[in-house]
C-alpha positions, 0 to 999 in steps of 0.5 A: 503316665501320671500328671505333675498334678497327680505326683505332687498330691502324692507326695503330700497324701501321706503327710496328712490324715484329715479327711477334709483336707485330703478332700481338699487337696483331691479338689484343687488336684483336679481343678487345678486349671480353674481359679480356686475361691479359698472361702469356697474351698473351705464350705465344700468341706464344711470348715470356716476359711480360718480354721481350713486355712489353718489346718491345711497349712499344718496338714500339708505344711504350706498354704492352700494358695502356696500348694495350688501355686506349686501345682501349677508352677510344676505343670508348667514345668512339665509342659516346657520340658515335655512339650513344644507348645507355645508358653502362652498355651501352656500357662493356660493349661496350666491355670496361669494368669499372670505371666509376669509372676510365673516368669519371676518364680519360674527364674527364681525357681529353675535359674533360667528362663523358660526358653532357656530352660526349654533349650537343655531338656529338648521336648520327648518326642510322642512316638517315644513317649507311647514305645516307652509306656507301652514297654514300661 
């Protein structure tokens, strides 16, 4: 089963064809839990921070911040629907710090609340998850 991390650079791997930014977007895919230094980010792939910030935003359509806030906005997502861990737990998995923030885009994003959210999509139980990847 693939992590929201994994889906969601998927889906902007087509979009670009810079091998820096597809080295880019792989790193903040992976790391996605750690804070991320944008100035570190853009010497890993050998751009001054203006001109990475620049063409990741044309490459990927949206900010390196923006798609890192997506990320995990998304993985957190996941782990409410998916999960019955305590939203505290989850926002560290998922890299989140400022619960205020994510309770703001999370509303503002889905129309409910976390729990509310929680309460319509009922956590998939383990036992069902591993029958439906063993046979799918």
């Amino acid at each position: 089963m693939q992590s929201k991390a994994a889906v969601l650079m998927t889906s902007f791997h087509d979009r670009h064809r810079d091998a820096r930014i597809q080295c880019a977007v792989e790193i903040i895919s992976q790391d996605y839990r750690r804070r991320i230094n944008l100035a570190e980010l853009a010497r890993t792939v050998g751009l001054s921070v203006s001109h990475f910030a620049h063409l990741f935003r044309r490459e990927i359509g949206v900010s390196p911040a923006r798609f890192l806030r997506e990320l995990r906005l998304r993985e957190a997502e996941q782990l409410i629907r998916t999960t019955t861990l305590p939203l505290s737990e989850i926002l560290g998995m998922a890299g989140i710090t400022e619960r205020s923030h994510f309770m703001r885009a999370f509303k503002q994003r889905n129309g409910l609340s976390p729990s509310q959210y929680r309460a319509q999509s009922p956590p998939i139980s383990l036992s069902l998850l591993m029958k439906y990847e063993q046979t799918g």
